[in-house]
C-alpha positions as CSV (number, residue, x, y, z in Angstrom):
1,X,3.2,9.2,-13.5
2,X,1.3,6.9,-11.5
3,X,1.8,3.4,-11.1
4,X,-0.9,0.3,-10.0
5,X,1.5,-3.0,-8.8
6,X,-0.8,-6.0,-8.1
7,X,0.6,-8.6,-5.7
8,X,0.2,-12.0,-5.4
9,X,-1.7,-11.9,-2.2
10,X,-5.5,-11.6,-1.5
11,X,-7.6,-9.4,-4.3
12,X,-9.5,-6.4,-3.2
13,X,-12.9,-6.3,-4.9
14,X,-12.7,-6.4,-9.0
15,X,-14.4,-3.0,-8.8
16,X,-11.4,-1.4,-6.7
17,X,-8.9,-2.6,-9.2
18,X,-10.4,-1.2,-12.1
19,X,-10.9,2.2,-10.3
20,X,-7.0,1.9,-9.3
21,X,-6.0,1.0,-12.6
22,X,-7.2,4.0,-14.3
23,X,-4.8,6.1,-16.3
24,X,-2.2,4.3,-14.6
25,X,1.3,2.1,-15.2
26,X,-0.7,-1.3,-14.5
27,X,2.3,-3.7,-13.1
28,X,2.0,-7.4,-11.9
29,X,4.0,-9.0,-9.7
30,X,4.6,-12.9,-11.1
31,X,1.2,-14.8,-11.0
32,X,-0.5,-11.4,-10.0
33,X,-1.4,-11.3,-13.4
34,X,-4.3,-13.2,-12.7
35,X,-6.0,-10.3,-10.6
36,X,-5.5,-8.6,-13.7
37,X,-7.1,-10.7,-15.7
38,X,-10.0,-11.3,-13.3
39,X,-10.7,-7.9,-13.4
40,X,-10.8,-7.0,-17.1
41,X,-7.6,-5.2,-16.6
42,X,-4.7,-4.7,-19.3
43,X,-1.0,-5.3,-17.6
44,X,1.4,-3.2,-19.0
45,X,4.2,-5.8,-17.6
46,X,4.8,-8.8,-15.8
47,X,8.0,-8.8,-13.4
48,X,9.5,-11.6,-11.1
49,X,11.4,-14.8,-11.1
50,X,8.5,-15.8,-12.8
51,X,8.4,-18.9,-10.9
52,X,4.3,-19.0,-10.7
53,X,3.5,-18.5,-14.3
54,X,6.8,-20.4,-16.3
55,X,6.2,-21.1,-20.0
56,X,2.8,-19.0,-19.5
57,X,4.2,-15.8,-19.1
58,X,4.2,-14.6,-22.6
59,X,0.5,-16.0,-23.1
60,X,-1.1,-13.8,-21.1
61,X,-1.7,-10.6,-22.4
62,X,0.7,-8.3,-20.2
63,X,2.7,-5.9,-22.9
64,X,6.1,-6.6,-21.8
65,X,7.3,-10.0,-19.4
66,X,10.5,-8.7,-17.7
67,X,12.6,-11.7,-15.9
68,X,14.3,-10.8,-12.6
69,X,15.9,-13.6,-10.5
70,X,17.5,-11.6,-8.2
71,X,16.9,-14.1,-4.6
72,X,17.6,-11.2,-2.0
73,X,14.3,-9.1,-3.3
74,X,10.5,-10.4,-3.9
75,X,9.1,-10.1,-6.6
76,X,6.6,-7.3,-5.2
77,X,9.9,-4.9,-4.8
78,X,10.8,-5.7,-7.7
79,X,7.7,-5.0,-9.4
80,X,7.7,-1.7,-7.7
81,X,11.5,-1.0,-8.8
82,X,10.7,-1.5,-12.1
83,X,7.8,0.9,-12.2
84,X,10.1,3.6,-10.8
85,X,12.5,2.9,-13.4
86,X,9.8,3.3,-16.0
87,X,8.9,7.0,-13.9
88,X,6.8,6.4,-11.5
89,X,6.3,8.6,-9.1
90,X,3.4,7.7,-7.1
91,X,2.7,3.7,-6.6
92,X,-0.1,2.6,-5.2
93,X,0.1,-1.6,-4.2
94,X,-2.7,-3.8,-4.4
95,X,-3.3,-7.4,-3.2
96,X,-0.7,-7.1,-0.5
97,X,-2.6,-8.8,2.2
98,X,-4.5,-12.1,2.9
99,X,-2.8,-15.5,3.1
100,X,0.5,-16.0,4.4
101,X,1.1,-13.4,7.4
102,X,5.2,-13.3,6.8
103,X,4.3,-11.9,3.7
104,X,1.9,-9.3,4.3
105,X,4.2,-7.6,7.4
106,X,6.9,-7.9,4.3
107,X,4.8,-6.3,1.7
108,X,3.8,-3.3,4.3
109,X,7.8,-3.0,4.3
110,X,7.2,-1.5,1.0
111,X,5.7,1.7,2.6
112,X,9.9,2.4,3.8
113,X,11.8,0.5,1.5
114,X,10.8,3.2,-1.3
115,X,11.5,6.3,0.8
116,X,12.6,9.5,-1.0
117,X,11.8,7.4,-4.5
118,X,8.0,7.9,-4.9
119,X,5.3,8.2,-2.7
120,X,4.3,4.5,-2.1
121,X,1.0,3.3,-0.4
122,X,-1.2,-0.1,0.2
123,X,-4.4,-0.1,-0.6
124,X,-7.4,-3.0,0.6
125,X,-11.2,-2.4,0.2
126,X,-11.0,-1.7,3.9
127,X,-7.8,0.9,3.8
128,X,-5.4,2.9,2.2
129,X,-2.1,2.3,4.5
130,X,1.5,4.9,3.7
131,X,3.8,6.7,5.8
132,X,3.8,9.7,7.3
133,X,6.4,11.8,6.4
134,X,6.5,15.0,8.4
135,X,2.7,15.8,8.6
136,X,0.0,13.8,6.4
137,X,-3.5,15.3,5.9
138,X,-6.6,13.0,6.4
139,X,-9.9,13.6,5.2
140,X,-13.0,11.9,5.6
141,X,-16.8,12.1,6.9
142,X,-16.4,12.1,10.7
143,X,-16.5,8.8,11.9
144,X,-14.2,7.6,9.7
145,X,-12.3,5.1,11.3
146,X,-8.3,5.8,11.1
147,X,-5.1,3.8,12.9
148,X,-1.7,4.7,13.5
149,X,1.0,1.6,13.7
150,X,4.4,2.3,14.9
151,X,7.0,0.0,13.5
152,X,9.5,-0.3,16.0
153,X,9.7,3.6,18.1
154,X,7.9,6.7,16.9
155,X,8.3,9.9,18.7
156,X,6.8,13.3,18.7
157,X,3.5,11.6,17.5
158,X,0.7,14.4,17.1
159,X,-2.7,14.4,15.8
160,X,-5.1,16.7,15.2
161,X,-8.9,16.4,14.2
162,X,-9.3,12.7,15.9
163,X,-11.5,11.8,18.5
164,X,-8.8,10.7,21.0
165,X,-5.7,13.4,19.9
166,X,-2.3,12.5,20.6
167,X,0.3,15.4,21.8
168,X,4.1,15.0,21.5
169,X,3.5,10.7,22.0
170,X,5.9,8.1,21.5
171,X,4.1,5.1,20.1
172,X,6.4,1.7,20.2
173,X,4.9,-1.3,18.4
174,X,1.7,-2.3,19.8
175,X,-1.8,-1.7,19.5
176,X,-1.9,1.5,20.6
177,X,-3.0,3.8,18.1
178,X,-5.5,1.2,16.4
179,X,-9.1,2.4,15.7
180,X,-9.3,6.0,16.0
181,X,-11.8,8.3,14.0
182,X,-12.3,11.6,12.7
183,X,-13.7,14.0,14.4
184,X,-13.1,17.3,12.0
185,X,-11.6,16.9,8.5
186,X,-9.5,17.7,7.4
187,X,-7.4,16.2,10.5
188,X,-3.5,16.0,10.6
189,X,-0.7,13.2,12.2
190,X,2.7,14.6,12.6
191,X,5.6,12.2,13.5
192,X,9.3,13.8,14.5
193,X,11.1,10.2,14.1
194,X,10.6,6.6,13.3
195,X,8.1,4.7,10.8
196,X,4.5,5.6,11.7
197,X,2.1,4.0,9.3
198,X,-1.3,5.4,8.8
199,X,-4.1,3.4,7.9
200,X,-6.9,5.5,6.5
201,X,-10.9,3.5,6.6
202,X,-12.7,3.8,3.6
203,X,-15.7,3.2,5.5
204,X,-17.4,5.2,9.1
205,X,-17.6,2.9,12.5
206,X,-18.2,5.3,15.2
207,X,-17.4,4.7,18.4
208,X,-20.6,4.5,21.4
């Protein structure tokens, strides 16, 4: 099963959400519910210390208002706990960016937090971010524009199919990596060890 959880952070386009929210576990973190609403979208459930919506949780529409106070987790991994629970398997985040910066880095935490649980990614009207595991698979009209973040130390970094190719790199955090493109699709990034974050464009800058 496949799970939408809107944040509480910056919105991509309405248009986006409803193409994300098809045939899918739709799951709002706290006052996220109001993306949902903005968009003409149905909310399965509401989850989080509910501290943004109070008495006006139960009067907005969402099927089910679950209540989790829990101080040591957000309310985003909370949201995205409870969709696993429910049997999730894939969860795609929305509305993780924009705003406060502490709390975008913290949402991208997501991407390792949910490891070996279900395959977990961010997605913006600019990018769908996840982690490579092994060797992901990136496809896209050449020119597409496609960065690879380390967080902390990544080794045995490899791509394949990109205009500037890596071969058995270590990438440390830093800026490094940041707008590459494809040159053949389907390309390939393989990382032996660390957290490597790929951030695949949804739209074609190419490069002089």
């Amino acid at each position: 099963m496949r799970a939408l959880v809107i944040a509480h952070g910056e919105p991509p386009s309405k248009e986006l959400l409803r193409e994300l929210a098809k045939d899918a576990l739709v799951v709002c973190a706290d006052g996220a519910i109001q993306h949902a609403i903005d968009a003409g979208i149905e909310a399965h459930a509401v989850v989080g210390d509910l501290d943004s919506l109070g008495a006006r949780a139960n009067a907005l529409g969402a099927t089910r208002v679950v209540q989790d106070v829990n101080p040591d987790a957000t309310d985003l991994q909370k949201a995205v706990d409870w969709a696993l629970g429910q049997g999730a398997t894939e969860v795609t985040i929305a509305a993780a960016g924009g705003g406060r910066s502490d709390h975008s880095l913290a949402n991208l935490s997501m991407l390792t937090l949910f490891r070996g649980r279900a395959k977990v990614t961010v997605a913006d009207d600019l990018f769908v971010i996840s982690l490579v595991e092994g060797t992901e698979t990136v496809r896209g009209e050449p020119g597409t524009v496609v960065s690879l973040v380390a967080i902390g130390r990544c080794e045995g970094v490899s791509t394949s199919g990109l205009r500037w190719d890596l071969h058995d790199h270590t990438l440390d955090f830093g800026p490094l990596g940041v707008h590459n493109e494809i040159r053949e699709s389907p390309a390939t990034v393989t990382v032996r060890s660390g957290d490597l974050l790929l951030f695949r464009g949804r739209f074609i800058e190419k490069h002089g």
